[in-house]
Every structure is written in structure tokens, then in C-alpha cells.
C-alpha positions as CSV (number, residue, x, y, z in Angstrom):
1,X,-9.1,-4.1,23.1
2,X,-7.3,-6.8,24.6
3,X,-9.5,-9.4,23.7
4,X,-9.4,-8.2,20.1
5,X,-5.3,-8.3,20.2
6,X,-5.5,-12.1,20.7
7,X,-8.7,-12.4,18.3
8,X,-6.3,-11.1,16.2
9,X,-3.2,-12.9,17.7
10,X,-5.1,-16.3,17.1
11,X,-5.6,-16.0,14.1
12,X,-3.6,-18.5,11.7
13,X,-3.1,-16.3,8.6
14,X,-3.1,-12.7,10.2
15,X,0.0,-14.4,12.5
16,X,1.7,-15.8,9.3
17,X,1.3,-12.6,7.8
18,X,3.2,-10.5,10.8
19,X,5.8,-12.6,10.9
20,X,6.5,-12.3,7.2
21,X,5.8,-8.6,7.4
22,X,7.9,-8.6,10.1
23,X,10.7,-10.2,8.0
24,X,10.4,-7.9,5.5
25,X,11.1,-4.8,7.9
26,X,13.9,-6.0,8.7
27,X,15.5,-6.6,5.5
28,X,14.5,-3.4,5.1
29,X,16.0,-1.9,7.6
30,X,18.9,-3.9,7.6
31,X,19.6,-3.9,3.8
32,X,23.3,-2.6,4.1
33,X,24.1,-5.8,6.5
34,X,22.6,-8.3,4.4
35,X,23.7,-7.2,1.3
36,X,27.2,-8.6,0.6
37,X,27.5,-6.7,-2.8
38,X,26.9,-3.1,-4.0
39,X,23.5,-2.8,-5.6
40,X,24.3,-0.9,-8.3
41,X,28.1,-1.9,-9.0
42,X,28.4,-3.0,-12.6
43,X,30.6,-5.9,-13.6
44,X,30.3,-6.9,-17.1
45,X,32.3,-10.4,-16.4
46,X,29.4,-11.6,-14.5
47,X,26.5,-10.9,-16.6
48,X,23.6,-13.2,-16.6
49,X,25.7,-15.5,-13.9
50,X,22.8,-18.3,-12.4
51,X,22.5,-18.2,-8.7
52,X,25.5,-20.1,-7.1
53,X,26.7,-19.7,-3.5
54,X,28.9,-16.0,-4.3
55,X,25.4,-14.9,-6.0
56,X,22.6,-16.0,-4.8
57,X,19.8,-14.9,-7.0
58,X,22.0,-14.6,-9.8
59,X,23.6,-11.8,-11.7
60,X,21.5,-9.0,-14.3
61,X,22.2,-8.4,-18.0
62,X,24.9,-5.7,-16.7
63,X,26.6,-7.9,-13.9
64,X,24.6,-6.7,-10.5
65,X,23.9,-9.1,-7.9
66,X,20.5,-10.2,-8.1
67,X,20.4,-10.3,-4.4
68,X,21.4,-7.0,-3.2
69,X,19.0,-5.5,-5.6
70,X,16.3,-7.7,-4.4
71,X,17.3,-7.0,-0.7
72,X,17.7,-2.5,-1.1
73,X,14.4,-3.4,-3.4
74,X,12.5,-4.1,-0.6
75,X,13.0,-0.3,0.8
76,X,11.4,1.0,-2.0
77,X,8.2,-1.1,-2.2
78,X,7.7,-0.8,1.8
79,X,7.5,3.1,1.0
80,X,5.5,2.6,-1.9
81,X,3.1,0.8,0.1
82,X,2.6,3.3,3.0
83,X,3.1,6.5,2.0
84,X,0.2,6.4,-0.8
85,X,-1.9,5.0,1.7
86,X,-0.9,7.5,4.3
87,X,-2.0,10.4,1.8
88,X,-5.3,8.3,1.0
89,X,-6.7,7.6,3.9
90,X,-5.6,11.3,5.5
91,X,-7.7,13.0,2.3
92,X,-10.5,10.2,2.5
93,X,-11.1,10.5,6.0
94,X,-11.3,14.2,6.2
95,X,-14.1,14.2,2.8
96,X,-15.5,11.1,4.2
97,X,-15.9,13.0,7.8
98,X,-17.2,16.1,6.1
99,X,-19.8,14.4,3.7
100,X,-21.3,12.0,6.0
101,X,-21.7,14.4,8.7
102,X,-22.4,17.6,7.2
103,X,-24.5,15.9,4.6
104,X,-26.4,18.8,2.3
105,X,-24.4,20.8,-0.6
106,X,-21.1,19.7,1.2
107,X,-22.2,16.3,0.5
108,X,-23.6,16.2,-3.0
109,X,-20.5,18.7,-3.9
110,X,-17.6,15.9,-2.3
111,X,-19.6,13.2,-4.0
112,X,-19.8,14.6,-7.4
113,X,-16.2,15.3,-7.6
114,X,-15.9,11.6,-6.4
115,X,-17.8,10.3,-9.1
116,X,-15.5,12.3,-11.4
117,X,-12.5,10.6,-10.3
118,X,-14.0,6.9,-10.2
119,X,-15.2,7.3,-13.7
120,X,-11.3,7.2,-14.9
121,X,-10.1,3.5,-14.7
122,X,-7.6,3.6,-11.3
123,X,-4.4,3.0,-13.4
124,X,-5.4,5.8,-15.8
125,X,-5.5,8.2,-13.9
126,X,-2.2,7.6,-11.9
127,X,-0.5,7.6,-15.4
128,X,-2.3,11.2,-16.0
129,X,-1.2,12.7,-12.0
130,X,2.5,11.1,-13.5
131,X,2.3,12.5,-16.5
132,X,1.6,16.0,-15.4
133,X,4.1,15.8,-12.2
134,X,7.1,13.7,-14.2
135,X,7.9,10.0,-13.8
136,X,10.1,9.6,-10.3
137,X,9.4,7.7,-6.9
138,X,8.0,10.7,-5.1
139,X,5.3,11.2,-7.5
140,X,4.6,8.1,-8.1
141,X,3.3,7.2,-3.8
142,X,1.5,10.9,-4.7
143,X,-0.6,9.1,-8.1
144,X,-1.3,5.8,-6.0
145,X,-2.5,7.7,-2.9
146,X,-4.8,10.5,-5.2
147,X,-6.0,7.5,-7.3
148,X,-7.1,5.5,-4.1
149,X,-8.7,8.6,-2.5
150,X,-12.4,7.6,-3.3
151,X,-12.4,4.5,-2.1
152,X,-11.8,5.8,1.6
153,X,-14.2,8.7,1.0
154,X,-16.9,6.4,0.0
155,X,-16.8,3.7,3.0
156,X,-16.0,6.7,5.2
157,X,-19.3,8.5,4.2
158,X,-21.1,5.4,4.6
159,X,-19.4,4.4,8.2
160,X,-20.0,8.4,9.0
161,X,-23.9,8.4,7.7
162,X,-24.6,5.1,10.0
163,X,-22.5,6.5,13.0
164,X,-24.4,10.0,12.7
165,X,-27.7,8.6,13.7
166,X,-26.8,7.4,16.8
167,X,-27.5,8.1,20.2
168,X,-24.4,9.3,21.6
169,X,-24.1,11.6,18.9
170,X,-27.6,13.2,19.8
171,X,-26.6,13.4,23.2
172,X,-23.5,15.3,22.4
173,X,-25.5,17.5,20.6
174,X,-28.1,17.9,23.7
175,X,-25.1,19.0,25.7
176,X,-23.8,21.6,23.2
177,X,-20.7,20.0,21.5
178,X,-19.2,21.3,18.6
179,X,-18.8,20.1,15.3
180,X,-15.6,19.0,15.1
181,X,-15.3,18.4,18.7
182,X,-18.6,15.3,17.5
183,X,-16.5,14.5,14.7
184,X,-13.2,13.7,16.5
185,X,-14.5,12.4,19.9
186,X,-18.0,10.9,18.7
187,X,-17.9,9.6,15.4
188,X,-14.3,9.3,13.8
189,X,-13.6,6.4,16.9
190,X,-16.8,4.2,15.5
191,X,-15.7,4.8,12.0
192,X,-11.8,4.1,12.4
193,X,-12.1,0.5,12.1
194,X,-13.1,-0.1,8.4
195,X,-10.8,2.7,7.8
196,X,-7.9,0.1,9.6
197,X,-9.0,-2.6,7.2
198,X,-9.2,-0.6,4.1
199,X,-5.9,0.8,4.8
200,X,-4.1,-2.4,5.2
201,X,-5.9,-4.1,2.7
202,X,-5.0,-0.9,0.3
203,X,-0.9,-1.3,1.0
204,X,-1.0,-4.2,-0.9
205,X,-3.0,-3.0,-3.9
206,X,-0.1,0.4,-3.8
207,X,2.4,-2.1,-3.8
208,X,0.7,-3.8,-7.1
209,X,0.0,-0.7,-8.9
210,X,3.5,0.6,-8.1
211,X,5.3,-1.9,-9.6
212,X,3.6,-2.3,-12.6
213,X,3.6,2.0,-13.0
214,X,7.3,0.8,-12.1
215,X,7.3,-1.9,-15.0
216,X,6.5,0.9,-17.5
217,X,8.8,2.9,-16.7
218,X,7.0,5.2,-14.9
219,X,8.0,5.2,-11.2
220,X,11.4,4.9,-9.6
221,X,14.2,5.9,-11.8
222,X,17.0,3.3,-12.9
223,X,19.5,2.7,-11.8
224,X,18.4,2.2,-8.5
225,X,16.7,-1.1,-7.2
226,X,12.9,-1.8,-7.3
227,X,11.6,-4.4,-8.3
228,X,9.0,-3.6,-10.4
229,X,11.0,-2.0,-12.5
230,X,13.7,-5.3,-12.5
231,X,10.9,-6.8,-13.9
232,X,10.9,-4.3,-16.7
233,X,14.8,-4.7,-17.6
234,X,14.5,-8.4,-17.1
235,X,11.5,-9.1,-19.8
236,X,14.0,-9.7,-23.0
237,X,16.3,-12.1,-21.1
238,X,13.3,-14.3,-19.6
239,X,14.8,-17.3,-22.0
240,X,18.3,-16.4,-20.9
241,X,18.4,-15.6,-17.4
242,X,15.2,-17.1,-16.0
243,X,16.5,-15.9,-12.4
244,X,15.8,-12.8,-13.5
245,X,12.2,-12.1,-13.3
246,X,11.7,-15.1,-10.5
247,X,13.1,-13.6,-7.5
248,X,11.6,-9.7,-7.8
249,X,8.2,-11.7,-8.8
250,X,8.5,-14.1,-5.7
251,X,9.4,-10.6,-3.4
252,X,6.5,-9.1,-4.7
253,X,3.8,-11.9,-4.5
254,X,5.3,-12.6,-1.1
255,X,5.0,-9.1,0.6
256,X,1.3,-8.5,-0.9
257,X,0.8,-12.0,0.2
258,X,1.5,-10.8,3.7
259,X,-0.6,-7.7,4.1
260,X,-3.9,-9.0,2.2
261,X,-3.7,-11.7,5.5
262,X,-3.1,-9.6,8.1
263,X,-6.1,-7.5,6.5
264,X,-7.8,-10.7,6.3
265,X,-7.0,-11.2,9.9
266,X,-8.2,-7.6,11.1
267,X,-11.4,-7.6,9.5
268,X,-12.4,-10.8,10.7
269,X,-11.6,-9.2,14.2
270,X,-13.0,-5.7,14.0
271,X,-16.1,-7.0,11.6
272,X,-18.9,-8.2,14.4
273,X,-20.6,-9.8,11.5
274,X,-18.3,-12.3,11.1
275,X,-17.3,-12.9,15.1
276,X,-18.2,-16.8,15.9
């Protein structure tokens, strides 16, 4: 483990990815510090102000600093990213676990209902799960995490299927284990690496998906700050106010940015196949 913490520790973009991660938790954490105006205070004598030292991204079509909304913005994306992730890879790895290993009806009954939900485009059918639960933040993490679901269940089931047929396994068999007790001691530690890199890798494509669910009005409700949905109010002032749709843009390439190399960096750790 240790030689795969400075693997991972030498690695040029995985480091520049922490470090910007990093960053971002703690504007996230310390939004109210850094924040020198109220997010959502209206002030219709500084609409559409250009960034200048008392604003520094600028002012909205309603007179809200650009930069407190960018800054509380980055609170919501964070959880945006995690959470769906969180419910993803907790419902994949428990079907993935049970078809792999069970194999039989239990597999061919997980992996038709699999195929179901990968025949609707991904973005589709979060806009369904939304339009049957109602547009707001909490259901939208619950559409990104249910629409993300197969894609752990497959490469779990495959990592499972592989894992199954090894040695150890048939040992603990030998000696009478239990199912589960081969499941969680035997096979879910061989499997949970792919799983690592899937889920990192998958934050940023929650944090995509999000905002542009966001963008169409489908995710967290205004008046609050997220930046997917600045975007959205920002579109018919791109001419105007070009600060606008810059700075939640740069926040949003920057953080998925971040996360796609430090998933960069762990598969290239925790992948033997690409070890030098």
C-alpha cells in the first residue's frame, strides 16, 4: 500500500489534481469566509457591473456578486459529485457482487434489467427519475446516481466473474465459508480497485450531467447558487455581461479537470497493466 501511495504521490497530474481538489474543499468549506457579499442579496444599482476590485467576477442581471455565487456554488457541485456516486457505486456493487458470484437466474435476471436501463440514453432517463420525483437538488444526485448504476454493475460483474475463479476463493470454499462471508473477505477486496477508479472517474461525469440537468432547469432551484444553473440565467446577457457565463464555466471545467486526473492518476497506479 505504501508503495502505491507514492506511485500515486509521484505522479505529476494525480498531484496537480489533489491540490486543486484540495482547493476546492476548502472554498467549500470555507464559503462564508471568503465570501465578502451575500449570495443572494439583490441590488438592482449594480446590475451587469464588470469585475473590478469591490466585485471580482462581476455583478448578474439582478445585482449579485458574481463571486459569492461562484464561491457558495462550489458546495453544491461538490455534493453533486459525491452523493450520486455514493448511491451508484453502493447499488452497483451489491448487483455486481450478486451477479458475478451467484451467476445463474440471479445473473441473467440483474443483467436483463441492466440492459433495460442502458438502452435509455443516460441523460434521458435522469430527466424521466426527475420528472416523476420533481425538479430540486435532492432528486437530482438520486437521477445521476440511478442513471450511473449500470456502469458499476457491469465492471463489477466482470471484476467478480474473473475474481470467482480463483484459488483462494476455492480454498475458502474447501474450508466451509459462507457466501457472504467469500463475498466480503475474498472477492469484494480484489474487485474494489476498479470500483475506486470508476468512482472517481464517475464524480466528474455527475458534476457534468448535473449542471447541464441544472442548465435546464431541472436541478437546484433558483435562487440559490450553482453554477450550472448561472449558466442557464446568464445565456441572454452573453453579449452584455460576458463575465457572466466565464467564471461558473472556468469553476466547472476546473473541478472536472481535477478529478478526471487524479482518476487518471489512480488507475495508472492500481492498473498492473500499465505499471512500468
Amino acid at each position: 500500500m505504501l508503495l502505491g501511495l507514492s506511485r500515486f504521490a509521484g505522479h505529476r497530474g494525480a498531484s496537480v489534481g489533489v491540490v486543486v481538489f484540495a482547493v476546492l474543499l476548502i472554498v467549500a468549506l470555507a464559503a462564508p469566509l471568503l465570501a465578502r457579499q451575500d449570495p443572494l442579496a439583490v441590488n438592482p444599482d449594480a446590475r451587469l457591473l464588470a469585475p473590478s476590485g469591490q466585485h471580482l467576477f462581476g455583478t448578474d442581471q439582478l445585482g449579485r456578486d458574481q463571486f459569492s455565487r461562484v464561491v457558495y456554488g462550489t458546495r453544491v457541485t461538490l455534493m453533486v459529485g459525491i452523493v450520486p456516486v455514493l448511491i451508484a457505486a453502493a447499488a452497483g456493487m451489491a448487483l455486481g457482487l450478486t451477479s458475478g458470484y451467484f451467476r445463474g437466474a440471479a445473473d441473467a435476471l440483474i443483467m436483463r434489467c441492466i440492459d433495460v436501463m442502458m438502452a435509455f440514453p443516460g441523460l434521458l432517463l435522469a430527466l424521466a427519475v426527475i420528472a416523476v420525483l420533481g425538479p430540486d437538488l435532492r432528486n437530482l444526485m438520486i437521477s445521476v446516481g440511478i442513471f450511473s448504476i449500470p456502469l458499476y454493475t457491469r465492471v463489477l460483474r466482470g471484476s467478480t466473474l474473473s475474481t470467482r475463479e480463483n484459488l483462494h476463493v476455492d480454498a475458502a470454499r474447501a474450508i466451509g465459508c459462507g457466501h457472504l462471508r467469500i463475498i466480503i473477505w475474498h472477492i469484494l477486496p480484489n474487485v474494489i480497485a476498479p470500483l475506486i477508479v470508476l468512482s472517481t472517474l464517475g464524480m466528474a461525469n455527475a458534476i457534468l450531467v448535473a449542471a447541464s440537468l441544472s442548465f435546464l432547469g431541472l436541478g437546484q432551484r433558483p435562487p440559490a447558487p450553482e453554477w450550472g444553473s448561472m449558466l442557464s440565467s446568464a445565456r441572454n446577457f452573453l453579449r452584455l455581461a460576458w463575465w457572466m457565463t466565464a467564471f461558473p464555466g472556468l469553476a466547472i471545467s476546473i473541478s472536472v479537470l481535477a478529478i478526471n486526473l487524479i482518476g487518471d492518476g489512480l488507475r495508472d497506479v492500481l492498473d498492473p497493466r500499465l505499471r512500468t
